[in-house]
Structure formats: C-alpha cells, structure tokens
PyMOL CGO cylinders between C-alpha atoms (Angstrom):
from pymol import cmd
from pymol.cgo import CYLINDER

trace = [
    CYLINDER, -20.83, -12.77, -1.88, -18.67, -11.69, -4.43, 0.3, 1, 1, 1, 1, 1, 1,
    CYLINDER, -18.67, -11.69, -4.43, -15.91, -8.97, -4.05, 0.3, 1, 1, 1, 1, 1, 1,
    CYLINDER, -15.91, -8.97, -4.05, -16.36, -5.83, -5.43, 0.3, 1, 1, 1, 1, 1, 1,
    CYLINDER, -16.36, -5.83, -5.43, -12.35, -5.98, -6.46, 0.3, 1, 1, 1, 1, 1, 1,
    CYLINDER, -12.35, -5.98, -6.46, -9.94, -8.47, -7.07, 0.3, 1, 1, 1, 1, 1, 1,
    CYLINDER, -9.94, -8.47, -7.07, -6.92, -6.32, -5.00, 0.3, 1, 1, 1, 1, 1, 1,
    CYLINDER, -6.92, -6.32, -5.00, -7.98, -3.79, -2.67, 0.3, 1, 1, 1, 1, 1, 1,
    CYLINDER, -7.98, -3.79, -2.67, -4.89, -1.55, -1.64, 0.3, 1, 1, 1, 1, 1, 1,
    CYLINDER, -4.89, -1.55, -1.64, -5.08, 0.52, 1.76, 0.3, 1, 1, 1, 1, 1, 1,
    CYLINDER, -5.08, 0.52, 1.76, -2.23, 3.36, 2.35, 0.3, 1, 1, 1, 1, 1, 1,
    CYLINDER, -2.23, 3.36, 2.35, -2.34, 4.79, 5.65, 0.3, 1, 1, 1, 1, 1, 1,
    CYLINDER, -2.34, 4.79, 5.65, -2.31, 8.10, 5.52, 0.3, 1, 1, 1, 1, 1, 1,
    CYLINDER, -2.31, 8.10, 5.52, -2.54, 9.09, 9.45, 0.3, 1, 1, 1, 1, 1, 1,
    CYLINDER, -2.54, 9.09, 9.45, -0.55, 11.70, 11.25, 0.3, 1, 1, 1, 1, 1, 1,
    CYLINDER, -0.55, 11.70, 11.25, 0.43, 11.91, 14.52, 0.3, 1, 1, 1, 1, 1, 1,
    CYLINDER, 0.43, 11.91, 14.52, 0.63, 15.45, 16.03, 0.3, 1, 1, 1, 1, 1, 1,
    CYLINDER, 0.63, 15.45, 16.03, 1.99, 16.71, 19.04, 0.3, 1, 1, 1, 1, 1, 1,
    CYLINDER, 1.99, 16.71, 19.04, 4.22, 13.31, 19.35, 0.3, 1, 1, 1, 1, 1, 1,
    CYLINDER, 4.22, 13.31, 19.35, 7.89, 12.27, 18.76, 0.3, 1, 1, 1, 1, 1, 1,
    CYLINDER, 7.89, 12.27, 18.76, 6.30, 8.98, 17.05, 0.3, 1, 1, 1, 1, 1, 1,
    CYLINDER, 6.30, 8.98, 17.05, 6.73, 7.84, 13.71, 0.3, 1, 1, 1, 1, 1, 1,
    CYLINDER, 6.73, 7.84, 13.71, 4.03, 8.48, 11.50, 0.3, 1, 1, 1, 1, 1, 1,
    CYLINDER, 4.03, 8.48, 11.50, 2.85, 6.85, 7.89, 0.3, 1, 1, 1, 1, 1, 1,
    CYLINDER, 2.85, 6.85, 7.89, 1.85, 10.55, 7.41, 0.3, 1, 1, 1, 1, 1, 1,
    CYLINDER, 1.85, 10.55, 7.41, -0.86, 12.19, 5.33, 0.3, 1, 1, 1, 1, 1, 1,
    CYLINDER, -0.86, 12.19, 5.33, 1.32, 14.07, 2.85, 0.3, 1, 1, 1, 1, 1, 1,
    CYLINDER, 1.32, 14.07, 2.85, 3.31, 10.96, 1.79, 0.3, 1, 1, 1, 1, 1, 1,
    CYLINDER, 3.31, 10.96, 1.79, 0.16, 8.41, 2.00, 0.3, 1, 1, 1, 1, 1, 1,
    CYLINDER, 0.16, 8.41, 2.00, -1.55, 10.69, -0.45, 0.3, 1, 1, 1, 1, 1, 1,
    CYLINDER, -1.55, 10.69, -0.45, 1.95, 10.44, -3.10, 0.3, 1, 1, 1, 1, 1, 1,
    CYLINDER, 1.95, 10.44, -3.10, 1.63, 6.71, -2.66, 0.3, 1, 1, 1, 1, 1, 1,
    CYLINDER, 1.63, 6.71, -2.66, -2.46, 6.15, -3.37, 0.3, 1, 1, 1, 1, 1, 1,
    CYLINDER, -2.46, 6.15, -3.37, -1.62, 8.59, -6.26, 0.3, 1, 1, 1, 1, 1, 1,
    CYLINDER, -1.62, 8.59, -6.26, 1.20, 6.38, -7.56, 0.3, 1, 1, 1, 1, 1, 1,
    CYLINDER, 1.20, 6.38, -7.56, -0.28, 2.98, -7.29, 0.3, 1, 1, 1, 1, 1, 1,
    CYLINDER, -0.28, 2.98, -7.29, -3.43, 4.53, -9.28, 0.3, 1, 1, 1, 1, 1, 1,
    CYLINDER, -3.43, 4.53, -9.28, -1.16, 6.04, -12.19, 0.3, 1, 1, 1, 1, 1, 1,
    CYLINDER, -1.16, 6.04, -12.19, 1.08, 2.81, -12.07, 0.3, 1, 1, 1, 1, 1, 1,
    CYLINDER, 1.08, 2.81, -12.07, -2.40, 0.61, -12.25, 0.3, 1, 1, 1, 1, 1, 1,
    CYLINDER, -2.40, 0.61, -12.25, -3.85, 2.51, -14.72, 0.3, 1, 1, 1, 1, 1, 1,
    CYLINDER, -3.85, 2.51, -14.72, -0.03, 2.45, -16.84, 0.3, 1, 1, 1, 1, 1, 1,
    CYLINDER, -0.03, 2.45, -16.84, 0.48, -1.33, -16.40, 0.3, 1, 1, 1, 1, 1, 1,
    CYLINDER, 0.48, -1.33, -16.40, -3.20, -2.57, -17.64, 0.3, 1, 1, 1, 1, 1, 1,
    CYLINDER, -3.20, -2.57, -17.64, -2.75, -5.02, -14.74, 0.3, 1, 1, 1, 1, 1, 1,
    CYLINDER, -2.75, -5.02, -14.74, -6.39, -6.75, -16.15, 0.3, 1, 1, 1, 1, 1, 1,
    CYLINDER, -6.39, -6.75, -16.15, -7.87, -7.14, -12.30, 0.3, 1, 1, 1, 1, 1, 1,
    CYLINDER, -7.87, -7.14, -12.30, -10.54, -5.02, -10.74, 0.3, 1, 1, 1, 1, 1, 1,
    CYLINDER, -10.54, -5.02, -10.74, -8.12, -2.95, -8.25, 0.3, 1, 1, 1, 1, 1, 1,
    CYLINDER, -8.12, -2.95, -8.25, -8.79, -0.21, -6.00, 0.3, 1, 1, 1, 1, 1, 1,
    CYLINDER, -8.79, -0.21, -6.00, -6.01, 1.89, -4.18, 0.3, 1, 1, 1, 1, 1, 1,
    CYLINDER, -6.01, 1.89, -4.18, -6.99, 4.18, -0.98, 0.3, 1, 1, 1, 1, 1, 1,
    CYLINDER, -6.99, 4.18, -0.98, -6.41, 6.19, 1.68, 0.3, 1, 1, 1, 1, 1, 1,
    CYLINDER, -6.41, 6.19, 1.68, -7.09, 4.52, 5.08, 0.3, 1, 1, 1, 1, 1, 1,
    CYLINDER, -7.09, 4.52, 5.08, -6.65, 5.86, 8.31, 0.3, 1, 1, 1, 1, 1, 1,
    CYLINDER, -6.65, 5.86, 8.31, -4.21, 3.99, 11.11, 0.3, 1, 1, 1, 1, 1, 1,
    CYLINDER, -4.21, 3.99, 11.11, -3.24, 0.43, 10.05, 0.3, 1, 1, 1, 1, 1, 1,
    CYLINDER, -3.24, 0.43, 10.05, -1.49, 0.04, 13.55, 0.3, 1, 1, 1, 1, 1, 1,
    CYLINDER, -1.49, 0.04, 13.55, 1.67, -0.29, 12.62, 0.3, 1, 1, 1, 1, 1, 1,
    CYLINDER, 1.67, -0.29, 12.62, 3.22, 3.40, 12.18, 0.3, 1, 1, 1, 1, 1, 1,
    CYLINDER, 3.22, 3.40, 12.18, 6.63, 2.78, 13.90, 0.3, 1, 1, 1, 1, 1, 1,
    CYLINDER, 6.63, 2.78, 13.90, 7.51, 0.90, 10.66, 0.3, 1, 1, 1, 1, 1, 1,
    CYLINDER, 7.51, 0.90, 10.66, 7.07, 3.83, 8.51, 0.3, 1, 1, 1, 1, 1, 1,
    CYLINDER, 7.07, 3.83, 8.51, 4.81, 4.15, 5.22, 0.3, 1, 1, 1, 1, 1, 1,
    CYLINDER, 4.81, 4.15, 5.22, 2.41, 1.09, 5.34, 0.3, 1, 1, 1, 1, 1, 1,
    CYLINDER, 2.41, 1.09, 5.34, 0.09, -0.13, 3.11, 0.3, 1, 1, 1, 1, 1, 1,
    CYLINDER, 0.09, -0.13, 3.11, -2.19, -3.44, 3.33, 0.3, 1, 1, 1, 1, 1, 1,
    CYLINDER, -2.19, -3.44, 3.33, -3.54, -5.27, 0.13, 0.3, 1, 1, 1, 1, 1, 1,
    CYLINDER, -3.54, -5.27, 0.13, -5.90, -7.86, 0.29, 0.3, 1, 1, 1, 1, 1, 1,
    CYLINDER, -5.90, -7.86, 0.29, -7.58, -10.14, -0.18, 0.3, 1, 1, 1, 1, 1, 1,
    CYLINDER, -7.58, -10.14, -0.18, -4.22, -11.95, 0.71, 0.3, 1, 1, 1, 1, 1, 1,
    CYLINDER, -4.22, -11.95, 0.71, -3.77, -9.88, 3.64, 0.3, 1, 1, 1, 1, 1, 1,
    CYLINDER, -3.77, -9.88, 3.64, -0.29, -9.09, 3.25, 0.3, 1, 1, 1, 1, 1, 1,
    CYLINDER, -0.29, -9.09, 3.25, 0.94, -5.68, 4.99, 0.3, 1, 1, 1, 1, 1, 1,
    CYLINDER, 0.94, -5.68, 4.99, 4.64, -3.41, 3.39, 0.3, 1, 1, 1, 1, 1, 1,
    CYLINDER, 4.64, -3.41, 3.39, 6.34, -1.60, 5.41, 0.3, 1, 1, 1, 1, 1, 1,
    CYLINDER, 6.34, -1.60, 5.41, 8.64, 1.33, 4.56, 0.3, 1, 1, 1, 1, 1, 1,
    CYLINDER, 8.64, 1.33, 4.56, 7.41, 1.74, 1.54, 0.3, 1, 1, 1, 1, 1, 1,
    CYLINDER, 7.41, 1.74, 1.54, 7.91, 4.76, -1.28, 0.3, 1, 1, 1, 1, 1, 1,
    CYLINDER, 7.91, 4.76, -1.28, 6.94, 5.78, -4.42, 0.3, 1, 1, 1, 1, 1, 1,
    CYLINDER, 6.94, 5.78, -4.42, 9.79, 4.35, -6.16, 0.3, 1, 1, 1, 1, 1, 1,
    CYLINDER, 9.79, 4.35, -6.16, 8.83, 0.84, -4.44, 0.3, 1, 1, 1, 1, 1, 1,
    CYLINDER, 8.83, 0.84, -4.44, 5.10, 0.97, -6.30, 0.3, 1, 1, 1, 1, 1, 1,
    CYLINDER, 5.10, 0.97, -6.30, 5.89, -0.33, -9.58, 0.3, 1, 1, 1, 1, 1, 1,
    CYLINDER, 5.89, -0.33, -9.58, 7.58, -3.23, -7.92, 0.3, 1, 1, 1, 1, 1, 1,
    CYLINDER, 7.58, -3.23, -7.92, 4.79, -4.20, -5.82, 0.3, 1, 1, 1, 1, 1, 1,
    CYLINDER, 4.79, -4.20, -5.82, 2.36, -3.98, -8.68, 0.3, 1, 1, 1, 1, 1, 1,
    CYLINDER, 2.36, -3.98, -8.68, 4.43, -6.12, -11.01, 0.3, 1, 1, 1, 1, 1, 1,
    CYLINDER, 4.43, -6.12, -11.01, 5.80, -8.55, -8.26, 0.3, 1, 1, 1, 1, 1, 1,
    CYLINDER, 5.80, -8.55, -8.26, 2.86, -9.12, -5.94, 0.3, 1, 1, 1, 1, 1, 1,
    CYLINDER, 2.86, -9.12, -5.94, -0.44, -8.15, -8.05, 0.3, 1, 1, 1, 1, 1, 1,
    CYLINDER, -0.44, -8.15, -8.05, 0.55, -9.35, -11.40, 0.3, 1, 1, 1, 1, 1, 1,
    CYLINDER, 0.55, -9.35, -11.40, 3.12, -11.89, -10.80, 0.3, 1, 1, 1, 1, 1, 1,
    CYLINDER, 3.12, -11.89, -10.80, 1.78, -13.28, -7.72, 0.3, 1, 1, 1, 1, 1, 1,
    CYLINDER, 1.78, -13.28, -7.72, 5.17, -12.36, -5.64, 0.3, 1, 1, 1, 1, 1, 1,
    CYLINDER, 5.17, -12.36, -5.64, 5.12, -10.61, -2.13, 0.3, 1, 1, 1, 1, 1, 1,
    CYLINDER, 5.12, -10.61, -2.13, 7.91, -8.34, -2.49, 0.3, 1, 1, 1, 1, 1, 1,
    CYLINDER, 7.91, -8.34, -2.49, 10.05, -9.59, 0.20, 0.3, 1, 1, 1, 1, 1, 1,
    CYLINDER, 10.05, -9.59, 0.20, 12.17, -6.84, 1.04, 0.3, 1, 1, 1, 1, 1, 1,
    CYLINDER, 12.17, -6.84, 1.04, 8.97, -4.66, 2.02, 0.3, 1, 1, 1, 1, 1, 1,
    CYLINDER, 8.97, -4.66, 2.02, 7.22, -7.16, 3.68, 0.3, 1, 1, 1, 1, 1, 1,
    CYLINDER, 7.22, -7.16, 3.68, 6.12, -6.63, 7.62, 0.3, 1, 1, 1, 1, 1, 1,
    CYLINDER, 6.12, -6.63, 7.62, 8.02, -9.14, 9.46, 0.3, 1, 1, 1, 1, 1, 1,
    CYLINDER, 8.02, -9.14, 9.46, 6.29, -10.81, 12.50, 0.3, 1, 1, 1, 1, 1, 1,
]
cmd.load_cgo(trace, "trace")
C-alpha cells in the first residue's frame, strides 16, 4: 500500500489538568501545527506533507513533542521558532535536527 503522504507530522497537543506534570499543552500544540502548515505551505517543500494535532505521544515530561514519520523520529522541546529549521533540515535536506532530537 502506498502512503497517503510522504511526511506525516504529529504535535501533541494534550493537557494535563489537575497535575504538577509537564504538559505538551493544547494552546502551544495548536501554534506549532499552525506553524509547520504556514512554513510548508511558504517553503514549497515539493512532498505530500500533513501536519496535526495528536493527542499524548508519551513523552510530556520533555516538553512540546512532535513525531514525523515515516522515519519515526520524535523532537522534543520544540517551539515555533524551531519549525523552519526542522522543515529545512530534516524534511527537505534529509537532516534530523540534532539539538531537538529525543535522546534514548
């Protein structure tokens, strides 16, 4: 079967309530789907690319996550300022963007 998109981009976007537990958080998930979609549409990247919402990736402690696959590579900490970077780095260049990168 053939994938629907070349890069599929998930930013979690859950919110923990009623905890003292880091959260990705809705309000700033939202900014960062928003941003990779103006910043794919801006850069003509030339791939079939989809950014969304997704709920808990599993990893909240390390702050704004987002997964893109198919490579299955997960960024951690990440803000809108870090979006163009990751689009011309990873998704057109072919470069994980180290710095952002979850380490195991």
């Amino acid at each position: 079967m053939t994938p629907i998109f070349d890069i599929h981009i998930f930013v979690c976007t859950n919110q923990r309530t009623g905890t003292d537990k880091l959260s990705c958080g809705e309000t700033h998930g939202l900014e960062l789907v928003a941003e990779f979609k103006k910043q794919l549409k801006d850069l003509k990247v030339g791939l079939k690319t989809r950014a969304q919402r997704a709920g808990c990736l599993g990893i909240c402690d390390f702050g704004p996550t987002i997964a893109i696959y198919p490579e299955d590579i997960f960024y951690v900490g990440v803000k809108k300022s870090d979006v163009q970077e990751i689009i011309e780095s990873h998704i057109i260049a072919k470069i994980p963007v180290e710095r952002l990168l979850l380490k195991s």
